[in-house]
C-alpha positions, 0 to 999 in steps of 0.5 A, spaced: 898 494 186 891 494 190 890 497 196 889 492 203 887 496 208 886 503 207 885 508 213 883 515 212 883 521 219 881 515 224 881 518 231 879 515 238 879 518 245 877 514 251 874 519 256 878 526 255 884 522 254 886 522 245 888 515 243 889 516 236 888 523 232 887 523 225 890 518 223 892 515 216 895 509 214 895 504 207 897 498 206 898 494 200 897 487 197 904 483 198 906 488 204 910 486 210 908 492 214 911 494 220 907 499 224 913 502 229 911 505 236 912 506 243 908 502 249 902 506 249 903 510 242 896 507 240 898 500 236 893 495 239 887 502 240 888 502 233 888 494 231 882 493 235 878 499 230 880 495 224 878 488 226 871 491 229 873 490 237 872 498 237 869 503 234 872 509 232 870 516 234 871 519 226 875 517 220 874 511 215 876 504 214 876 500 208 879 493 207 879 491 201 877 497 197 871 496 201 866 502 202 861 503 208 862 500 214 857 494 212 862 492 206 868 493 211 864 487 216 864 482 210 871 484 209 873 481 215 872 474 213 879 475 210 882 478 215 886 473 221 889 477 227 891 475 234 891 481 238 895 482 245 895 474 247 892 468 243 885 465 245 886 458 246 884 452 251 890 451 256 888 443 257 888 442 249 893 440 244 895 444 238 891 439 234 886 439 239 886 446 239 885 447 231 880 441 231 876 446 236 876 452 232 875 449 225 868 446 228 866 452 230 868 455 224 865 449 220 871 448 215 872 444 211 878 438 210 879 439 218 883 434 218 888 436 212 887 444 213 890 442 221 895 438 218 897 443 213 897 450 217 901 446 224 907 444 219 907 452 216 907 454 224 913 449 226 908 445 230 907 438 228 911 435 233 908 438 239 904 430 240 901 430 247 903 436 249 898 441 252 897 449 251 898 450 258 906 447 258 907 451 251 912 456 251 912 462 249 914 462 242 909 456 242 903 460 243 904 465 239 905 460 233 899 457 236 894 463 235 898 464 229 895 458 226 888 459 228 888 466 224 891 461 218 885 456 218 880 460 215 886 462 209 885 469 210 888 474 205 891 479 210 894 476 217 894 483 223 900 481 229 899 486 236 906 485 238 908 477 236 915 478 239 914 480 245 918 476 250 921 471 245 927 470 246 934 470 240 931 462 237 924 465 238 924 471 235 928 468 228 923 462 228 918 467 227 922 471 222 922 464 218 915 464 218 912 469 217 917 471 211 914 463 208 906 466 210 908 471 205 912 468 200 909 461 198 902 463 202 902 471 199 899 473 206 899 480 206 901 482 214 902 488 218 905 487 225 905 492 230 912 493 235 916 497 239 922 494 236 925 497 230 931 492 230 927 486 229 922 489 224 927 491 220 928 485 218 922 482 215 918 488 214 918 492 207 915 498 209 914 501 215 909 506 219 911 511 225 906 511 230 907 517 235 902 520 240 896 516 236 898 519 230 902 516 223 908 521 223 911 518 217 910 512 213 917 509 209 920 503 205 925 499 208 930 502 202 928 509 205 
């Protein structure tokens, strides 16, 4: 099974304060991968490094087997995330938004590729109805879809049920269950909560002061 993310002894301190101490993970291709940890044990420090919105102070990172930092850049054109909150424009549709976002990322078929990734998200009826006045559950899916335009082949979620309440959380249980089975999406979603984790995620890393204190299958 090949390996999509790959982290070997990843350290990171913000002034005298360790964030993250030697830390490893791997996640494999097929993968639902739960990254389990406390608020402030390191989850958002840690995808932020792998999506090169921080530097690391050590250790290496490899998606895709691949090798230097160079190579890890280009990677990451495979690579959807939404982190901490969706980037979208209040005043805008989910239409509008996707259009907006495939301009800027010259995809082509907008039209069809908008269509299709709206239906995958559950957003296809959503009509007039503008960002600002979305739910909460609507806007995680929003950004989820606009990590979906370009197709990647891995999609990283920081905290996506965060605030959602029972209907919101199993909607994106579906949905993200569907992202991995029919589009063969690999995910790794951070969380504090193990219990709903458990549910769609198959294997697991426990994440403790900054440091990967087990790595399990969900059978384990």
């Amino acid at each position: 099974m090949k390996t999509v993310l790959e982290i070997h002894g990843l350290s990171k301190q913000f002034g005298k304060q360790p964030i993250l101490q030697d830390l490893s993970l791997s996640v494999k291709e097929g993968d639902i991968y739960g990254l389990i940890g406390k608020n402030g044990a390191g989850k958002t420090t840690l995808i932020k490094i792998v999506t090169q919105l921080l530097s690391a102070d050590h250790g290496t990172i490899s998606l895709f087997s691949s090798q230097g930092y160079k190579e890890c850049t280009k990677a990451l054109s495979r690579v959807g995330s939404v982190i901490e909150s969706p980037v979208a424009h209040n005043h805008l549709t989910a239409y509008q938004n996707l259009r907006y976002y495939c301009t800027i990322r010259h995809i082509p078929n907008a039209d069809q590729v908008i269509q299709e990734t709206l239906k995958y998200v559950g957003l296809t009826d959503t009509g007039r109805k503008v960002f600002r006045d979305f739910s909460l559950g609507m806007k995680q899916r929003l950004g989820i879809a606009i990590a979906l335009l370009s197709k990647p082949d891995f999609l990283i979620l920081d905290e996506p049920i965060n605030g959602l309440d029972p209907i919101g959380i199993k909607e994106f249980r579906q949905m993200i269950q569907r992202l991995n089975q029919e589009l063969g999406i690999t995910i790794l979603i951070s969380s504090h909560i193990l219990s709903e984790l458990y549910l769609v995620a198959n294997r697991f890393g426990i994440l403790d002061q900054g440091k990967i204190i087990r790595e399990i299958s969900k059978a384990e």
